[in-house]
C-alpha positions in Angstrom: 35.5 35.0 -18.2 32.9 32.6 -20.5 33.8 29.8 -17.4 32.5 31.9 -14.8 29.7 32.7 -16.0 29.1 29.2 -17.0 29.6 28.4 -13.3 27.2 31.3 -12.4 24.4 29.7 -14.5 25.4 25.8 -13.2 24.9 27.4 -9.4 21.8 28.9 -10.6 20.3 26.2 -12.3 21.1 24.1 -9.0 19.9 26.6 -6.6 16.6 26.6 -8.4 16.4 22.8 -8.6 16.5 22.6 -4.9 14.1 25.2 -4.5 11.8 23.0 -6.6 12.7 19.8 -4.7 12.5 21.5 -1.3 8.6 22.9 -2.7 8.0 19.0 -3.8 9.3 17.6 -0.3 7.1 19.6 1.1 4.0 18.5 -0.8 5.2 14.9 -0.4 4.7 15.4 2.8 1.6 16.9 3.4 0.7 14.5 1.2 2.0 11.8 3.4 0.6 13.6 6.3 -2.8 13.1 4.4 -2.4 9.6 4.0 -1.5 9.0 7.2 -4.7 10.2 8.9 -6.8 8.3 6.2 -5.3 5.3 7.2 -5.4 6.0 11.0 -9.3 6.7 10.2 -9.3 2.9 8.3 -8.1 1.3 10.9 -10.4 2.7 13.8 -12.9 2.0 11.4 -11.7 -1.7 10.6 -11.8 -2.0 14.4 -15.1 -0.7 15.0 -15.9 -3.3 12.1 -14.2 -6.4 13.8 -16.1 -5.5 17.5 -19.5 -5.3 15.6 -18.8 -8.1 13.5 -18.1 -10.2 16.7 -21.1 -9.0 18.5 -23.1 -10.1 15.9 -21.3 -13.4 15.7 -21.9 -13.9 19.6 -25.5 -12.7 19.2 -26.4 -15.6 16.4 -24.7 -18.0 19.3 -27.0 -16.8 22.1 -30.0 -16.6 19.4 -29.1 -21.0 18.4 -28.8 -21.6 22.1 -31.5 -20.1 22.6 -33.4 -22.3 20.1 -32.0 -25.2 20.8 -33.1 -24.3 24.8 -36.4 -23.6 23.3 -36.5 -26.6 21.7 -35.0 -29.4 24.9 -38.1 -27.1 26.7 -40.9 -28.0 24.1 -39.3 -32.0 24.1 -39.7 -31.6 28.2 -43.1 -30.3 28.3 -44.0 -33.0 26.2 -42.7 -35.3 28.2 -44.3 -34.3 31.6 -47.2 -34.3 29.7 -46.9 -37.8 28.5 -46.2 -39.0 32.1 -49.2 -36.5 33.4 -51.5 -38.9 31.2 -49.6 -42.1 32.1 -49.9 -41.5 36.2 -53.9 -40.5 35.5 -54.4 -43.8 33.4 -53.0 -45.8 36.4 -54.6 -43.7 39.0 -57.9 -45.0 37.1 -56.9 -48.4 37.3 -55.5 -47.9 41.3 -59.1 -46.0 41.8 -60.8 -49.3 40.0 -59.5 -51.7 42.5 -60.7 -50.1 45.5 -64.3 -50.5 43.9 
């Protein structure tokens, strides 16, 4: 009778190891249930990262056209103003010859 009761205490043993890994399976995979939401929170986040980070980059475009607008504007002004003063000093000259 000692080899059944041997067998008894195997199917025991077993039955109580698969209790314990069924428990663990479980944990594992609230665990993995866990992880999967942190990482589905990462990557919105990552995303939301990337759109800002690309607004930003197209915002410091639009801000060095904008300067380099600014700047062909100032060089144009200039310019007009320099042929403003050149049409007066021949207007001058065109107003001395009628004298």
């Amino acid at each position: 009778m000692e080899g059944f009761e041997l067998l008894e205490d195997k199917v025991r043993k077993a039955a109580d190891l698969v209790k314990k890994l069924r428990h663990e399976n479980g944990r594992l995979a609230e665990e993995r249930d866990r992880a999967q939401a942190r990482l589905a929170d990462a990557e919105a986040g990552l995303k939301k990262a990337e759109a800002a980070a690309r607004k930003a980059e197209e915002g410091g475009a639009a801000a060095r056209e904008a300067e380099k607008l600014s700047a062909e504007l100032a060089a144009m002004k200039k310019d007009r103003d320099e042929v403003r003063r050149r049409i007066a000093a021949l207007v001058e000259v065109l107003e001395g010859l009628d004298g």
